[in-house]
C-alpha positions as CSV (number, residue, x, y, z in Angstrom):
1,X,58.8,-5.1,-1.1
2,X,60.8,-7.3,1.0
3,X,58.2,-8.9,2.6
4,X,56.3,-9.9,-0.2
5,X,59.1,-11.3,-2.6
6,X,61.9,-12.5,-0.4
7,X,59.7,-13.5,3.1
8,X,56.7,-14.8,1.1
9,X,59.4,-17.4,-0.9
10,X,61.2,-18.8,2.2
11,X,57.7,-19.3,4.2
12,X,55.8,-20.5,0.5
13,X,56.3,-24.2,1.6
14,X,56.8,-24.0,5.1
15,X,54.0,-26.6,6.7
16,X,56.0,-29.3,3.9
17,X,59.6,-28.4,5.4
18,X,59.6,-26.7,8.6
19,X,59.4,-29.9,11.1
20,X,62.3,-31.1,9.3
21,X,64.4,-27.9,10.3
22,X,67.1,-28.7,13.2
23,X,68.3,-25.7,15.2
24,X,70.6,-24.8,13.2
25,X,68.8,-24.4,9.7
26,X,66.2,-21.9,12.2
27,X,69.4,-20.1,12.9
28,X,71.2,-19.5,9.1
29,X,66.9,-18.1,8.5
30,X,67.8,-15.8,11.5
31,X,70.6,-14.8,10.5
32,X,69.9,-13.8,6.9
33,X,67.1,-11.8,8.2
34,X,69.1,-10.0,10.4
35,X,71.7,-9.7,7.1
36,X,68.9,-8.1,5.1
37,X,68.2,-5.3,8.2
38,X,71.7,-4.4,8.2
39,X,71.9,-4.1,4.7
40,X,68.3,-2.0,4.8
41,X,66.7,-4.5,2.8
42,X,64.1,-4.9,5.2
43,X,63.1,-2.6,7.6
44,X,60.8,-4.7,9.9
45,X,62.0,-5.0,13.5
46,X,59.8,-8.0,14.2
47,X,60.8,-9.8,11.8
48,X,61.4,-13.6,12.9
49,X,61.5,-16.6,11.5
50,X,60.6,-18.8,14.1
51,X,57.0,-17.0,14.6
52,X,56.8,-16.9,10.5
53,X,57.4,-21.1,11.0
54,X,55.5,-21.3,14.1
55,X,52.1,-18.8,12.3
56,X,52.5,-21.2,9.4
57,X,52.0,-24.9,11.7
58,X,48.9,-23.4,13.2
59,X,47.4,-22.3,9.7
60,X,47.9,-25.8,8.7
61,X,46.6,-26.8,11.8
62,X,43.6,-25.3,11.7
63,X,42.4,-26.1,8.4
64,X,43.1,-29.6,8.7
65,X,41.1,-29.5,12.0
66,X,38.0,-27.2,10.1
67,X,38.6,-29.5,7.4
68,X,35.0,-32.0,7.3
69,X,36.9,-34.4,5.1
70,X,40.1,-35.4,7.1
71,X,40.9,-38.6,8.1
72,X,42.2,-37.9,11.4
73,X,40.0,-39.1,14.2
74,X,39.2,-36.0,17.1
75,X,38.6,-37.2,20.8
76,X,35.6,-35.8,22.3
């Protein structure tokens, strides 16, 4: 239940925001995650916030690079 309410709304816009989070906005994400185990809201392990960021760039990634219609010029 976690997962899909609380996870799935701080990763919803993630490619928009996440290259404009410094080092410490990464940590406060951390840190309420880690809140949430203590407090046996969630009980993933591997839960991190920097891999949910980092999954979420290369989804965006690749579908602007499967994309036909993009604008941006591959080197071959």
């Amino acid at each position: 239940m976690f997962l899909a309410t609380v996870v799935a709304k701080l990763t919803y816009c993630v490619p928009a925001w996440s290259g404009l989070c410094s080092a410490n906005d990464r940590a406060g994400f951390v840190a309420f995650l880690r809140r949430s185990k203590r407090y046996e809201y969630s009980i993933d392990d591997d839960l991190m916030i920097t891999e949910l960021l980092d999954a979420a760039d290369q989804s965006l990634f690749k579908r602007i690079m499967n994309n036909e219609q993009q604008l941006l010029v591959t080197a071959t």
